[in-house]
C-alpha positions as CSV (number, residue, x, y, z in Angstrom):
1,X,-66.5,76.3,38.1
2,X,-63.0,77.2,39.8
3,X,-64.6,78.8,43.1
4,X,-68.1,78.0,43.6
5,X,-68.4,78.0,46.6
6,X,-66.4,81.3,47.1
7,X,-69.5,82.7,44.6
8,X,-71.9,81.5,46.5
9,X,-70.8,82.4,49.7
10,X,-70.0,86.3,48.3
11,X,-74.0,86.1,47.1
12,X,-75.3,84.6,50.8
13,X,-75.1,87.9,52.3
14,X,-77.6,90.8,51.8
15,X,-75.7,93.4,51.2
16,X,-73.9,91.7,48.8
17,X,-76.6,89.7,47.1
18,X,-78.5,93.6,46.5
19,X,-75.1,95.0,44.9
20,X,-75.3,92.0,42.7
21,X,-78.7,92.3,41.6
22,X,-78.6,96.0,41.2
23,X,-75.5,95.2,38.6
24,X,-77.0,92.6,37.6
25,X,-80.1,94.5,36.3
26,X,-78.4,97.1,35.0
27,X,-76.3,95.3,32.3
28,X,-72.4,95.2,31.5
29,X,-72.1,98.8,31.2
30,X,-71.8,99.0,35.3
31,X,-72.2,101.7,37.7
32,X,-70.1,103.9,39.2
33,X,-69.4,102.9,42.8
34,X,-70.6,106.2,44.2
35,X,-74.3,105.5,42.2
36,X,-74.4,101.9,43.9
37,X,-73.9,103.2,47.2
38,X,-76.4,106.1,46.7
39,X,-79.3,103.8,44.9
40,X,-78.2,101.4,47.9
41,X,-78.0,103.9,50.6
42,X,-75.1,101.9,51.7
43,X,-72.1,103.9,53.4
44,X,-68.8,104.4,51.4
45,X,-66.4,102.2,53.7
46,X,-69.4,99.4,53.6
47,X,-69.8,99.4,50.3
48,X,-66.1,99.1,48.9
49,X,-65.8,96.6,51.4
50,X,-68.8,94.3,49.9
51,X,-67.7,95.4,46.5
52,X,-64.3,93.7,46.9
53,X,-65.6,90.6,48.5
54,X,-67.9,90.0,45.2
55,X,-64.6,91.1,43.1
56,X,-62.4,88.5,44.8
57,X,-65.3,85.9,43.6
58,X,-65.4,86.2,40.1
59,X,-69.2,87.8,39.8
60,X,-67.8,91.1,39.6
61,X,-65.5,93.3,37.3
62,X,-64.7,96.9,38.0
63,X,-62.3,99.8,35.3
64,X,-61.6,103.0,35.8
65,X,-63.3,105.7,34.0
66,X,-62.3,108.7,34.4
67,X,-62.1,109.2,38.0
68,X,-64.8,106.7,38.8
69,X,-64.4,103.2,39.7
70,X,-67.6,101.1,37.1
71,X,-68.7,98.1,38.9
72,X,-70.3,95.4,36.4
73,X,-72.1,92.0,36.9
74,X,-69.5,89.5,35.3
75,X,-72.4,87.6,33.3
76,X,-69.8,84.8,32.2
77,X,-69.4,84.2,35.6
78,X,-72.9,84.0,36.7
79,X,-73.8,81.8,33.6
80,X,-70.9,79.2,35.0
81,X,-72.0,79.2,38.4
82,X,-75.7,78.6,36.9
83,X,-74.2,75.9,34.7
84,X,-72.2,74.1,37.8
85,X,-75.6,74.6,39.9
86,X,-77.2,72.8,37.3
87,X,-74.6,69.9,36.4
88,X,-74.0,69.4,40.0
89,X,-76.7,70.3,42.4
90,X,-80.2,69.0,40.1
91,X,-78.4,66.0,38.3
92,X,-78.5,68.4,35.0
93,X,-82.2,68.4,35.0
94,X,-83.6,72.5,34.7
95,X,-87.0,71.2,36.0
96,X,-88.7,68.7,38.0
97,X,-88.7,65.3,36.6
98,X,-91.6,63.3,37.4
99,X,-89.9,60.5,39.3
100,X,-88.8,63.2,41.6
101,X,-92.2,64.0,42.7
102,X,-92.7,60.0,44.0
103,X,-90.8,60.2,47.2
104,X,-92.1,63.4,47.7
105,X,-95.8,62.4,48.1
106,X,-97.6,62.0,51.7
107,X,-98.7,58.8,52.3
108,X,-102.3,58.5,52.6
């Protein structure tokens, strides 16, 4: 992944990780921006501003329809950044591997 650490640094904010999961939950048809902020109760100004900080990291895509602005969860995007967290952060295991659990035992 290009900008992991731009991803995950959009996602470690509250505001931003809600939007995310809200879209996220909601599938690739999007919401307007005006029905995030209102199922967010999250201020206009706030909201565009959070909005463009998880646009600039990839998670995000956003068209015009009409005259509204659709936010969608980039799924591509959050299956790479799950894919890099794998690969690079758990050795490419998805679980925990018994040898991991010896080092992690109290001594008696």
């Amino acid at each position: 992944m290009r900008n992991a650490v731009g991803a995950l640094a959009a996602l470690a904010q509250e505001s931003r990780l809600a939007i995310f999961r809200l879209l996220v939950e909601v599938g690739p048809r999007g919401l307007p921006a005006g029905m995030v902020g209102r199922r967010l109760d999250m201020p206009g100004a706030t909201l565009s501003f959070h909005l463009t900080q998880l646009r600039q990291s990839g998670l995000v895509r956003h068209w015009r329809n009409g005259r509204s602005i659709v936010y969608a969860a980039d799924f591509a995007a959050m299956n790479t950044l799950m894919g890099f967290l794998t690969e690079n952060c758990c050795r490419g295991k998805t679980r925990r591997q018994p040898e991991d659990t010896e080092d992690a035992t109290p001594a008696r």
